[in-house]
Backbone as JSON Lines, residues from 0, in Angstrom:
{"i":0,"aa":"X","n":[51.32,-2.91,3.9],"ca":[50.89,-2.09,2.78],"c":[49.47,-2.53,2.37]}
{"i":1,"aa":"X","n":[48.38,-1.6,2.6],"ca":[47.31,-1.75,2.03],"c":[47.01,-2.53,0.47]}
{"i":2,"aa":"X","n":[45.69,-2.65,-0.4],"ca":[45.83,-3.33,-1.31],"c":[46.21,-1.8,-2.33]}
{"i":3,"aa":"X","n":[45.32,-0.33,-2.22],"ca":[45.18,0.29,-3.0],"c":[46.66,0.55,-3.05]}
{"i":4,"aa":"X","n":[47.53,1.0,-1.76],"ca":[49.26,1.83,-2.24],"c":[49.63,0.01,-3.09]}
{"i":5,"aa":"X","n":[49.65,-0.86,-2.67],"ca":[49.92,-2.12,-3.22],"c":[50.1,-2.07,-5.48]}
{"i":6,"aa":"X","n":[48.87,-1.43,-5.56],"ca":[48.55,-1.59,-6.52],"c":[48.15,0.14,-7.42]}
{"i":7,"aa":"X","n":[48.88,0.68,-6.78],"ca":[48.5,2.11,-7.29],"c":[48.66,2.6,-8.68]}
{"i":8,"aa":"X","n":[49.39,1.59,-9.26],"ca":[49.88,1.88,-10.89],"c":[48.66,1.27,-11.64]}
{"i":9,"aa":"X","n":[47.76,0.83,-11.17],"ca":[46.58,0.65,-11.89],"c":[45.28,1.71,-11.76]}
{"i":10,"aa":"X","n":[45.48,2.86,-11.04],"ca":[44.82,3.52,-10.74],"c":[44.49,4.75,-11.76]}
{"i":11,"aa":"X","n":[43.08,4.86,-12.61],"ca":[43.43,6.17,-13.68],"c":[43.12,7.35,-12.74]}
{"i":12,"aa":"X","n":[43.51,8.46,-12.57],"ca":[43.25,9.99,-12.42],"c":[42.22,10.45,-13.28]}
{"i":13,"aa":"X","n":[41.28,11.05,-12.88],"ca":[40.47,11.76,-13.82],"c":[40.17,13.33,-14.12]}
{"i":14,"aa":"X","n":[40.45,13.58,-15.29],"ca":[40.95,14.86,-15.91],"c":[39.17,15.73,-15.96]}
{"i":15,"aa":"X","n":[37.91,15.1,-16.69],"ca":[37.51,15.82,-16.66],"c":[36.22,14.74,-17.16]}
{"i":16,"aa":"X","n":[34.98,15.32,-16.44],"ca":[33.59,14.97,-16.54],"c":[32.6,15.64,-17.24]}
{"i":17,"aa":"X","n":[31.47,15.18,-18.0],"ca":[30.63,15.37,-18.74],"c":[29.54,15.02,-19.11]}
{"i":18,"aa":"X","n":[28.13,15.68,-18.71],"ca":[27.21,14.97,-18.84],"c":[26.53,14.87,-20.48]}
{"i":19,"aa":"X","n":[26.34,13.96,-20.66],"ca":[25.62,13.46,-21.91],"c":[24.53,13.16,-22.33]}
{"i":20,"aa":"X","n":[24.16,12.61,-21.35],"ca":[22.51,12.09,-21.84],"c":[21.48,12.05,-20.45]}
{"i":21,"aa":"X","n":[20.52,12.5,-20.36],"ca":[19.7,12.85,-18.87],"c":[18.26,11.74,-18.97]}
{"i":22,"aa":"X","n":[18.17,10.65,-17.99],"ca":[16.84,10.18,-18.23],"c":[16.51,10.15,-16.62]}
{"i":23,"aa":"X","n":[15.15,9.52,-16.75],"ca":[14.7,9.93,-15.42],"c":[15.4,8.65,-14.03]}
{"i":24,"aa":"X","n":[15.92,7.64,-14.61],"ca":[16.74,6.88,-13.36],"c":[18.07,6.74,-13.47]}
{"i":25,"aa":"X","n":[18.99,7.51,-15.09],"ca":[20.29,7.56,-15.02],"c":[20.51,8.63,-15.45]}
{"i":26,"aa":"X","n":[22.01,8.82,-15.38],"ca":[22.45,9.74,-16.63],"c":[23.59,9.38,-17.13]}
{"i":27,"aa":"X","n":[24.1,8.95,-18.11],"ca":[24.97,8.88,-18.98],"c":[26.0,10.26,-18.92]}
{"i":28,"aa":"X","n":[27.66,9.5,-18.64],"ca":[28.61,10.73,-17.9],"c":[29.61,10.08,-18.78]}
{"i":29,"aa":"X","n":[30.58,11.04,-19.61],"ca":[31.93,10.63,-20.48],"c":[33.06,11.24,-19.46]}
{"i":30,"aa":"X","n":[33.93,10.88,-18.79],"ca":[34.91,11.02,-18.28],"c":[35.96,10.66,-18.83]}
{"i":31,"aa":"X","n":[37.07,11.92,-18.61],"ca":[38.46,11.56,-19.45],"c":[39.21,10.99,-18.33]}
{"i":32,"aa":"X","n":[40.44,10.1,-18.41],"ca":[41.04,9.92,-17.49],"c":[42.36,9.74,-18.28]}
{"i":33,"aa":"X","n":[43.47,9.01,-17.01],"ca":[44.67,8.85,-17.3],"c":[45.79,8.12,-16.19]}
{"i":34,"aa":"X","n":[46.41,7.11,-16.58],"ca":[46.24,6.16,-15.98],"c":[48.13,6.07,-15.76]}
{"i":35,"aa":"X","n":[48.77,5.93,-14.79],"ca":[49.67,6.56,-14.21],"c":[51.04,6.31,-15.22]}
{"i":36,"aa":"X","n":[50.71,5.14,-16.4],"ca":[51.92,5.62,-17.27],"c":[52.19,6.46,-18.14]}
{"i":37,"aa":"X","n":[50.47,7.55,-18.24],"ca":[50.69,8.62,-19.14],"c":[49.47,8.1,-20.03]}
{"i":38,"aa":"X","n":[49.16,7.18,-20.27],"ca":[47.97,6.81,-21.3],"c":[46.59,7.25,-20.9]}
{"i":39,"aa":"X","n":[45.51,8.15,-22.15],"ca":[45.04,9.24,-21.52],"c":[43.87,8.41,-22.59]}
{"i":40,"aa":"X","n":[42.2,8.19,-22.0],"ca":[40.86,7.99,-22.38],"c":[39.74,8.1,-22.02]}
{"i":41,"aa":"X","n":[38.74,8.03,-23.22],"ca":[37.41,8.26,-22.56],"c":[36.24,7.0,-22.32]}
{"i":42,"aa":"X","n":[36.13,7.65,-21.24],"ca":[35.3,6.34,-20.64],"c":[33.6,7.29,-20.29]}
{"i":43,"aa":"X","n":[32.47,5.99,-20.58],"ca":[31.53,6.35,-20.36],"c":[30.65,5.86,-19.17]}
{"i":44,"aa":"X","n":[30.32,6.28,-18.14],"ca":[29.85,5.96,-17.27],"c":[28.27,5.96,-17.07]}
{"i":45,"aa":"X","n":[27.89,4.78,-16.19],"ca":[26.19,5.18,-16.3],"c":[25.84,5.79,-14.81]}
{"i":46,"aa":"X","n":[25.41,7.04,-14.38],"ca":[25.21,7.25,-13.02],"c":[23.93,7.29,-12.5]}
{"i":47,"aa":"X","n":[23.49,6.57,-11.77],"ca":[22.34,6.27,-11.21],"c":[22.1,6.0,-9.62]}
{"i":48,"aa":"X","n":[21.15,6.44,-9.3],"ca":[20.84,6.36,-7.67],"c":[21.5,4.96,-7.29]}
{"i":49,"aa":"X","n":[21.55,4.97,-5.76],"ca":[21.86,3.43,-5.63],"c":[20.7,2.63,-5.1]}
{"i":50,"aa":"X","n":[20.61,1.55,-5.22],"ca":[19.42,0.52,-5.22],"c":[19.54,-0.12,-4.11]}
{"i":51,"aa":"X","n":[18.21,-0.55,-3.4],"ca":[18.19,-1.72,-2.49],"c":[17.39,-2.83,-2.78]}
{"i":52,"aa":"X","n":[17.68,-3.64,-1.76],"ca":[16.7,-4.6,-2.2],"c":[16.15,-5.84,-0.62]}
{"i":53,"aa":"X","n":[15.26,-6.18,-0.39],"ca":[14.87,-6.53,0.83],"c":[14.58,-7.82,0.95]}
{"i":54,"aa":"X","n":[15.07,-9.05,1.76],"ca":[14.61,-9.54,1.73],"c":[13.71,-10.09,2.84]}
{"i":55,"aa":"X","n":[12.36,-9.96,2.9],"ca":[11.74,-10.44,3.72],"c":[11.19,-11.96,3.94]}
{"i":56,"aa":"X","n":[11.37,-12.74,4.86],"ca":[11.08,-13.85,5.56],"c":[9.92,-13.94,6.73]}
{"i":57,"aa":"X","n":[8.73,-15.46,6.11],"ca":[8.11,-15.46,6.71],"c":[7.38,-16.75,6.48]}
{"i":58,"aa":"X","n":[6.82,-17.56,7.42],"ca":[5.85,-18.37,7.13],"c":[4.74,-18.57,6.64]}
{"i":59,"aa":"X","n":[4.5,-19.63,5.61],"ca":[3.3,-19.97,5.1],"c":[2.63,-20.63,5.82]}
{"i":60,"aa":"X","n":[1.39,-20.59,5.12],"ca":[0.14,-21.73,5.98],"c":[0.51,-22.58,6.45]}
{"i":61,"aa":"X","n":[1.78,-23.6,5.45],"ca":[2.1,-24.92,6.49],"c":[3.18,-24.74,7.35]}
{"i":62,"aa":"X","n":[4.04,-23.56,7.34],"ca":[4.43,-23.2,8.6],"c":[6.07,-23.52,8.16]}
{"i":63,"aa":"X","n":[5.84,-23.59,6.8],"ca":[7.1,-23.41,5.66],"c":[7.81,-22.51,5.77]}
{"i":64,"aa":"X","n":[9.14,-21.7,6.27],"ca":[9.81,-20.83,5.79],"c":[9.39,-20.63,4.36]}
{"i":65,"aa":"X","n":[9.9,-19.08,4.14],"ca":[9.37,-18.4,2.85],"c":[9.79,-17.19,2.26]}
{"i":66,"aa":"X","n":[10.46,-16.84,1.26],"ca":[10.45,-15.73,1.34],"c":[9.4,-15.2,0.78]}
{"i":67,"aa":"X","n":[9.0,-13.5,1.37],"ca":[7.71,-12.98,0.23],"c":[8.62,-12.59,-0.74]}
{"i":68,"aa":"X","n":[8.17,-12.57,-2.1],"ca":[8.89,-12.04,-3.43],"c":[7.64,-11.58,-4.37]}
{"i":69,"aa":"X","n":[8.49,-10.72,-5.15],"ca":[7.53,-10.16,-6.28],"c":[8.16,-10.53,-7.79]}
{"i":70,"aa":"X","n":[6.55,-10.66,-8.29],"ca":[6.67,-11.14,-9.54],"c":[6.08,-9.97,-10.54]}
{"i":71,"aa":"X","n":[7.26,-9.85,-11.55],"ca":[6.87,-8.2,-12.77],"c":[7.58,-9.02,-13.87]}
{"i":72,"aa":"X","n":[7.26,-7.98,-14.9],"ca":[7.9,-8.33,-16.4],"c":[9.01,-7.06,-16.09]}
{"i":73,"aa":"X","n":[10.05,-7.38,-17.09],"ca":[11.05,-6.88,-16.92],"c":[11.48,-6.03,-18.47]}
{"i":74,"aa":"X","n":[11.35,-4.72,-18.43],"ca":[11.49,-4.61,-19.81],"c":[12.97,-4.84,-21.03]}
{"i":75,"aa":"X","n":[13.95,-4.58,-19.82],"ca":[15.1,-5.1,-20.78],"c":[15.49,-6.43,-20.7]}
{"i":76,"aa":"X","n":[14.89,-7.43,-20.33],"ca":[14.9,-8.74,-20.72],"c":[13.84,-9.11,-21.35]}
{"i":77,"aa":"X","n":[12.59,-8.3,-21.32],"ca":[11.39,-8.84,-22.18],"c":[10.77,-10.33,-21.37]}
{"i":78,"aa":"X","n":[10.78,-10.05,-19.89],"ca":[10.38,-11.36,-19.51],"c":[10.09,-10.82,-18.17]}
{"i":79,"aa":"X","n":[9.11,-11.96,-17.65],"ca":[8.74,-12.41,-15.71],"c":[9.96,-12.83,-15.24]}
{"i":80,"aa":"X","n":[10.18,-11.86,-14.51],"ca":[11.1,-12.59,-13.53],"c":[9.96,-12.75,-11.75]}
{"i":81,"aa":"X","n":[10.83,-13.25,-10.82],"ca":[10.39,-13.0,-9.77],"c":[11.72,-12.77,-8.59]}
{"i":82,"aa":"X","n":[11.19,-11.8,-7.8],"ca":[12.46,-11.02,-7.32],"c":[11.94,-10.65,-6.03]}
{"i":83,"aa":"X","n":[13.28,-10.21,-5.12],"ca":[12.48,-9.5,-3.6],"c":[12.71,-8.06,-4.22]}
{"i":84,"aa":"X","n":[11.72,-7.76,-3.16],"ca":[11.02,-6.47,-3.3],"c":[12.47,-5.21,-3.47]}
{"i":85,"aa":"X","n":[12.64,-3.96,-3.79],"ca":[13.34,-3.46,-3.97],"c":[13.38,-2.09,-4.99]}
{"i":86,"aa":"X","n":[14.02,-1.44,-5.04],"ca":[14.2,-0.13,-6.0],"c":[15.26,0.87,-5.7]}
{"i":87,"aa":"X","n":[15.13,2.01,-6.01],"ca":[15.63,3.08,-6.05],"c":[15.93,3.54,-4.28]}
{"i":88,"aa":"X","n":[17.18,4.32,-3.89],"ca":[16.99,5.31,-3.19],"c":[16.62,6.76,-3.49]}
{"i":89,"aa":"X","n":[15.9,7.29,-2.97],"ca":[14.92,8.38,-3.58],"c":[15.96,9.43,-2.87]}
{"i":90,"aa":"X","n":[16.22,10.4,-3.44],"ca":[17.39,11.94,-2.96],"c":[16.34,12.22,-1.14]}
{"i":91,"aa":"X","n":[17.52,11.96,-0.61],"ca":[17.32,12.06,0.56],"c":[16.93,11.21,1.58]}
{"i":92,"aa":"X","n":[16.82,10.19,1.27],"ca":[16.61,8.67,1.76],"c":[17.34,7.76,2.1]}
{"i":93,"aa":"X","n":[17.94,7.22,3.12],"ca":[19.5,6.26,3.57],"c":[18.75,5.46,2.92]}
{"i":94,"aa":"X","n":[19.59,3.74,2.37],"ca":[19.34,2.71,1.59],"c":[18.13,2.17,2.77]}
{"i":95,"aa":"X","n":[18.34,2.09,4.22],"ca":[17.39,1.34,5.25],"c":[16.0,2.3,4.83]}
{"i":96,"aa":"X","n":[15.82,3.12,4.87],"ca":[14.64,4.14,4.92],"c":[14.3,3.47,3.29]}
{"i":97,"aa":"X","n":[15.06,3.23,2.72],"ca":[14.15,3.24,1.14],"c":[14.01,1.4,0.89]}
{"i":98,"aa":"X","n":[14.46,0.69,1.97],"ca":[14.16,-1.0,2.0],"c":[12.86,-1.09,2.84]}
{"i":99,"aa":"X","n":[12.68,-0.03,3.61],"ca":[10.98,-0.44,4.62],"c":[10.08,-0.15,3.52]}
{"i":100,"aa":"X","n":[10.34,0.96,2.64],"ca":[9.76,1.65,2.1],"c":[8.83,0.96,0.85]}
{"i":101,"aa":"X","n":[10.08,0.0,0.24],"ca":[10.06,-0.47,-1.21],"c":[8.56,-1.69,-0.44]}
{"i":102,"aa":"X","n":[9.79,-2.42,0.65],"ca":[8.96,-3.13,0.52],"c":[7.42,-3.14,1.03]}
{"i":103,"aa":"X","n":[7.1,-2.12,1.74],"ca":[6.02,-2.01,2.38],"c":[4.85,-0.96,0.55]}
{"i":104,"aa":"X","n":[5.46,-0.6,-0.12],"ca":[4.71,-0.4,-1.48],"c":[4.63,-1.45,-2.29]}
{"i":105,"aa":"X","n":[5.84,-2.33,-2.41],"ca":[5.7,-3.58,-3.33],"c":[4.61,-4.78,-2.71]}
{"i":106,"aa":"X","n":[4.38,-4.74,-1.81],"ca":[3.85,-5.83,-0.78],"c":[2.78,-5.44,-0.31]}
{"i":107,"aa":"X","n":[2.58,-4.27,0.32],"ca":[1.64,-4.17,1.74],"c":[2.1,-4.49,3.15]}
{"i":108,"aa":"X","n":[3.23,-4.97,3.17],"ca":[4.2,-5.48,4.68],"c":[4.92,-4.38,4.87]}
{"i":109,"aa":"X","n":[5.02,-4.28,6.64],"ca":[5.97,-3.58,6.94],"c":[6.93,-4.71,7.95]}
{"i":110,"aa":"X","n":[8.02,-4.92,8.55],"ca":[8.85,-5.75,9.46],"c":[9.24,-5.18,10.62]}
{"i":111,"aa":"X","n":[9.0,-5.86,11.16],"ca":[9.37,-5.87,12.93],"c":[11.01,-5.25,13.02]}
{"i":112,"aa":"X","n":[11.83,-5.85,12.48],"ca":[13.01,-5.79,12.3],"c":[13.68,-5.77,10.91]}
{"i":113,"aa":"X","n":[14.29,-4.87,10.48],"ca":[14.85,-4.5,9.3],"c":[16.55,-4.38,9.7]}
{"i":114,"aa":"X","n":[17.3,-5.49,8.98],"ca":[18.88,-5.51,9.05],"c":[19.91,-5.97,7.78]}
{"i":115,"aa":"X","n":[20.37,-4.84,7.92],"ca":[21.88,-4.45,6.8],"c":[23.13,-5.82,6.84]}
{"i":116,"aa":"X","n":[22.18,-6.49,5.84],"ca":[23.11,-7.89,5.21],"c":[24.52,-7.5,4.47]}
{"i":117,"aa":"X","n":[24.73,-6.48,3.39],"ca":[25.86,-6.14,2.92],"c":[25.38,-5.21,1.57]}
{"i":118,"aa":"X","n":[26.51,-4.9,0.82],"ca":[26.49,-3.98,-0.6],"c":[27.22,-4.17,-1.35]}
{"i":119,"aa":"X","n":[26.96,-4.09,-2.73],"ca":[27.88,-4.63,-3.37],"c":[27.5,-3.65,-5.01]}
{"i":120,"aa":"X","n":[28.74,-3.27,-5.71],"ca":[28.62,-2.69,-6.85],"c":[27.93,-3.17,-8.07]}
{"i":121,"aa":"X","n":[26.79,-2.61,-8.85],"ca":[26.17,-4.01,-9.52],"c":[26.94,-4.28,-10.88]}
{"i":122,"aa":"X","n":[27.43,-3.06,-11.36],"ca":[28.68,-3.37,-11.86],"c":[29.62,-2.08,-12.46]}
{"i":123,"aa":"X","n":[30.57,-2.4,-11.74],"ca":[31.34,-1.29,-11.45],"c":[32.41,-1.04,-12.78]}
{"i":124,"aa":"X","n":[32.1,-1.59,-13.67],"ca":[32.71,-1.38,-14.85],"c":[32.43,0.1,-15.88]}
{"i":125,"aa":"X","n":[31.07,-0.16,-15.3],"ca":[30.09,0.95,-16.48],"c":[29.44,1.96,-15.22]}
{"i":126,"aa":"X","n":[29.3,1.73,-14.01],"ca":[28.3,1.67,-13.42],"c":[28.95,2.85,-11.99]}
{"i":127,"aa":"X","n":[28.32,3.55,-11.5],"ca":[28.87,4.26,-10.37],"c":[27.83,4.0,-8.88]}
{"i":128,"aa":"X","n":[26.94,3.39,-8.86],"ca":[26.23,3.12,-7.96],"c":[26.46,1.96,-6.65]}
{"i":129,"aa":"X","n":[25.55,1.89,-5.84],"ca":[25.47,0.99,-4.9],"c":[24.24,-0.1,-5.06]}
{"i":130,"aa":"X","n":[24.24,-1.41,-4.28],"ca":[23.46,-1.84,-4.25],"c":[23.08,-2.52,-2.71]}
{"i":131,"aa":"X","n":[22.43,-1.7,-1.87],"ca":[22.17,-2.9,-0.69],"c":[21.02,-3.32,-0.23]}
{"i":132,"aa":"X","n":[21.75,-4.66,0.37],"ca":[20.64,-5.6,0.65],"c":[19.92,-5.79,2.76]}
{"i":133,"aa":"X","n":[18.72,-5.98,2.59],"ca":[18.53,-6.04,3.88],"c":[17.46,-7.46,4.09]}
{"i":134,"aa":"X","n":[17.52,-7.61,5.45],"ca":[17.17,-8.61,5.75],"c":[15.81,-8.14,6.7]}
{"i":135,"aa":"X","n":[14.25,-8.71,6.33],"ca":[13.41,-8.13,6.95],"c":[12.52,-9.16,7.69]}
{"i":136,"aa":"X","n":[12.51,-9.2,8.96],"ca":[11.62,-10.29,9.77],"c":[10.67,-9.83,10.9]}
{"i":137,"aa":"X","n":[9.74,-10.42,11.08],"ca":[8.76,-10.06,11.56],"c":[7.82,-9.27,10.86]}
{"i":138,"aa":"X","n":[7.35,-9.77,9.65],"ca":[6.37,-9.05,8.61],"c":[4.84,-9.49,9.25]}
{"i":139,"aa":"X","n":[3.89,-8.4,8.96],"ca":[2.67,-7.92,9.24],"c":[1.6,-7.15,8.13]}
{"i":140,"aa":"X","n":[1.09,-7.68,7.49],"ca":[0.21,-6.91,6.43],"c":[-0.58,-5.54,7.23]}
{"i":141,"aa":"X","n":[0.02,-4.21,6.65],"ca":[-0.66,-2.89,7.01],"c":[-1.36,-2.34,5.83]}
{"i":142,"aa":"X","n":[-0.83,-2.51,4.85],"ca":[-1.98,-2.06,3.78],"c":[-1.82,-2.59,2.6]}
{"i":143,"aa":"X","n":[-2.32,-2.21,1.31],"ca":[-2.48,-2.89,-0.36],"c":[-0.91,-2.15,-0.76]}
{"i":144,"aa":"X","n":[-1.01,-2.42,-1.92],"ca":[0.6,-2.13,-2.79],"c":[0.12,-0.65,-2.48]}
{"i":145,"aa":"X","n":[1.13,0.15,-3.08],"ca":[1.16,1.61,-3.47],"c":[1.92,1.7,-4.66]}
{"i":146,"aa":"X","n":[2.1,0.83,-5.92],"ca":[3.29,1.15,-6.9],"c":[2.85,2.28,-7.26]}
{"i":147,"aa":"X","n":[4.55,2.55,-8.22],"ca":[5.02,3.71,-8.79],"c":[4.07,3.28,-10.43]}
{"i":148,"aa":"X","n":[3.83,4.43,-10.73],"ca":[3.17,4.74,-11.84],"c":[3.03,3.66,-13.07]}
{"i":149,"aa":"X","n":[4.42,2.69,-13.43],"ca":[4.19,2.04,-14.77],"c":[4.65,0.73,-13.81]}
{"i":150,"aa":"X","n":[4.61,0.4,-13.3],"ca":[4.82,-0.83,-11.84],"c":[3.8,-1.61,-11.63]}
{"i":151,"aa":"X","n":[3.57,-2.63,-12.12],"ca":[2.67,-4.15,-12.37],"c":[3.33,-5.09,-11.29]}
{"i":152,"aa":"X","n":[2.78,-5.24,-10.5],"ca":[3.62,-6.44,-9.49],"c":[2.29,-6.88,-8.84]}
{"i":153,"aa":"X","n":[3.13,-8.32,-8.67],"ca":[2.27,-9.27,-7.74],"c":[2.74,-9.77,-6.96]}
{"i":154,"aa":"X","n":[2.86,-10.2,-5.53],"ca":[3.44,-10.99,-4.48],"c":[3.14,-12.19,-4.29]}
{"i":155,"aa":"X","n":[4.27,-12.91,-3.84],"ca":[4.0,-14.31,-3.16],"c":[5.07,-15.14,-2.61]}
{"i":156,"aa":"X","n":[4.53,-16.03,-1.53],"ca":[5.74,-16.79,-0.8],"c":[6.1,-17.93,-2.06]}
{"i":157,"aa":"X","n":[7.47,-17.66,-1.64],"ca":[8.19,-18.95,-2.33],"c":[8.91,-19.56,-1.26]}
{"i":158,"aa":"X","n":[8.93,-20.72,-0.82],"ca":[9.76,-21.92,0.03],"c":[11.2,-21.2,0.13]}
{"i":159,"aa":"X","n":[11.92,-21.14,0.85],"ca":[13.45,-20.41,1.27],"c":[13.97,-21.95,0.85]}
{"i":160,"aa":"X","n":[13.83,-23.33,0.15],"ca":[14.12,-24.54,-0.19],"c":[14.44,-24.27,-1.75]}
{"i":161,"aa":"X","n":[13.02,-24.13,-1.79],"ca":[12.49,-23.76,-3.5],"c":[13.68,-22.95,-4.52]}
{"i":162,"aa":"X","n":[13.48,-21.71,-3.99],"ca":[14.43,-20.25,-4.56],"c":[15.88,-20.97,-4.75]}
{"i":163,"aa":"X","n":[16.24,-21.3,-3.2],"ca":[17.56,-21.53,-3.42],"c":[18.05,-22.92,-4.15]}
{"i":164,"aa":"X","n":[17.31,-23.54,-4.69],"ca":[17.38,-24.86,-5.75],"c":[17.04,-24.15,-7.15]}
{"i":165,"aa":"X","n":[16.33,-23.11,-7.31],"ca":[15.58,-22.86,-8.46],"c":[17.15,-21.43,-9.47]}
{"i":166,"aa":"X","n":[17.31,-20.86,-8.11],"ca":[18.08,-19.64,-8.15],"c":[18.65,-19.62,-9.77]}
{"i":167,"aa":"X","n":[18.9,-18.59,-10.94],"ca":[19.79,-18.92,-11.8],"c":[19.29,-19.26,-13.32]}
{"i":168,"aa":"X","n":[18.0,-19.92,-12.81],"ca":[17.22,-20.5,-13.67],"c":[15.75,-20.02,-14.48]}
{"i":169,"aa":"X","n":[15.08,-20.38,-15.21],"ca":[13.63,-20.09,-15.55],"c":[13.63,-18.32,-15.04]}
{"i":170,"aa":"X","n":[12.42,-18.25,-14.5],"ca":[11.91,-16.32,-13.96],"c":[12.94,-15.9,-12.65]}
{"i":171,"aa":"X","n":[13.71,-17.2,-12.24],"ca":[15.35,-16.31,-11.4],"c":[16.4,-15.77,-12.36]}
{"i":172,"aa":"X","n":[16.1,-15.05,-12.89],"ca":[17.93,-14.38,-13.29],"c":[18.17,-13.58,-13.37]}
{"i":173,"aa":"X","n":[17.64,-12.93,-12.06],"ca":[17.89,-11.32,-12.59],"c":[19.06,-11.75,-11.44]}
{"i":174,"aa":"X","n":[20.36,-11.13,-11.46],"ca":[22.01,-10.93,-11.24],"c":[21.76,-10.92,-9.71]}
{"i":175,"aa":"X","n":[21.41,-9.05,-9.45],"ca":[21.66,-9.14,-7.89],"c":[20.2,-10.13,-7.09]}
{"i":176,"aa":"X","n":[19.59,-10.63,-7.8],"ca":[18.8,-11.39,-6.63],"c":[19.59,-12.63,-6.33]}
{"i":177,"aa":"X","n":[20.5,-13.15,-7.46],"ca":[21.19,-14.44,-7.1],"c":[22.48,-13.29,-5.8]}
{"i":178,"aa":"X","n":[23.18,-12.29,-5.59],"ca":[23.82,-11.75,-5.05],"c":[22.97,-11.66,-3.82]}
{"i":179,"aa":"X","n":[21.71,-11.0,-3.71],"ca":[20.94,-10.98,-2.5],"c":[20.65,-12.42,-2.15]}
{"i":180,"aa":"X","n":[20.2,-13.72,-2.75],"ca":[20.47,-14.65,-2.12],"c":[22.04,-14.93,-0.99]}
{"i":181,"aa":"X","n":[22.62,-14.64,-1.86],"ca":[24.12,-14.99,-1.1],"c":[24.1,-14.31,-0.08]}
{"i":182,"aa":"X","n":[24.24,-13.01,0.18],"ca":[23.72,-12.06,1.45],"c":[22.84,-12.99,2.48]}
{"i":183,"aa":"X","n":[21.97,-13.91,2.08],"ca":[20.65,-13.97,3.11],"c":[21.56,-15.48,3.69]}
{"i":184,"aa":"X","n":[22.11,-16.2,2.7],"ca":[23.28,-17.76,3.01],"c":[23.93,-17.51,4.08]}
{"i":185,"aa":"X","n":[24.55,-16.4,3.51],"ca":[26.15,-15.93,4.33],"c":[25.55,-15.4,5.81]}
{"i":186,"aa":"X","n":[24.53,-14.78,6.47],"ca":[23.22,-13.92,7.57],"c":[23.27,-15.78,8.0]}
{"i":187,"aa":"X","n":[22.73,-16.79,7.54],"ca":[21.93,-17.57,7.74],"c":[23.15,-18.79,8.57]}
{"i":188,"aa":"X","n":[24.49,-18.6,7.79],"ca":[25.65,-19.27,8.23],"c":[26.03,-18.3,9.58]}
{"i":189,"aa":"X","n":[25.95,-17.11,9.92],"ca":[26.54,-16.28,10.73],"c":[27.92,-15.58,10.41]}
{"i":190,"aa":"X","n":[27.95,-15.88,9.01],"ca":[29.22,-15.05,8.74],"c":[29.12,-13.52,8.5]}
């Protein structure tokens, strides 16, 4: 027996959807549901494209493993973080097509090789989206950034030593980069 027939009495049915509020990277959705002993509510959902995020690897001058990462202010934390490159899938774009993409606008790099580490919900409580991560090697500078309109970023190698001691802490905390770390561990173990 699978886990879902396993556990099917936890499963709500949903009666009926509604959009609420329209912005330009979500939309806010009230869904009724009802949940197999008869108990009937509304739940609000946030629906938004699904996201990727890239991580590219490469050597520094001293011949350091590295990842490239970007450094922005973040407006709903009100702070610098520093993060791999990443964004939106744009309508009509597989998550791989929008990880060369991000990162070759966030950076100026494009990679030799671009590969599908895993995905994971960023949070599936509130949330209806995807999030995946890729793994990018063999980077080559082809041109300057290209950001999106209100998009302040700066690049730079950080030690693949560094990050993963630092992870969690100070300008690391944004959620899925500690998740995209784990992705690049788990690639790096061969699991």
């Amino acid at each position: 027996m699978d886990t879902l027939q396993q556990h099917s009495h936890l499963v709500w049915k949903e009666i009926s959807r509604q959009p609420v509020y329209h912005t330009p990277i979500f939309d806010l959705i009230r869904v009724e549901r009802q949940s197999q002993d008869g108990k009937k509510g509304s739940f609000f959902l946030i629906q938004s494209p699904d996201w990727v995020n890239v991580i590219p690897v490469l050597k520094n001058a001293e011949g350091k493993d590295c990842f490239l990462m970007v450094r922005q202010y973040r407006q709903g934390g009100n702070c610098l973080t520093l993060e791999f490159p990443g964004g939106l899938v744009d309508p009509g774009e597989t998550p791989l097509q929008a990880a060369i993409r991000e990162l070759r606008e966030e950076t100026g790099y494009e990679a030799e090789s671009v590969q599908f580490l895993g995905r994971i919900q960023p949070n599936p409580a509130i949330m209806t989206n995807w999030c995946s991560t890729f793994l990018a090697q063999g980077l080559r500078k082809i041109s300057g950034q290209d950001l999106d309109e209100h998009e302040l970023v700066d690049y730079e190698l950080v030690p693949i030593d560094e990050l993963e001691r630092d992870m969690g802490t100070g300008i690391h905390i944004h959620a899925i980069m500690v998740v995209a770390l784990f992705w690049y561990e788990r690639w790096e173990k061969g699991l």
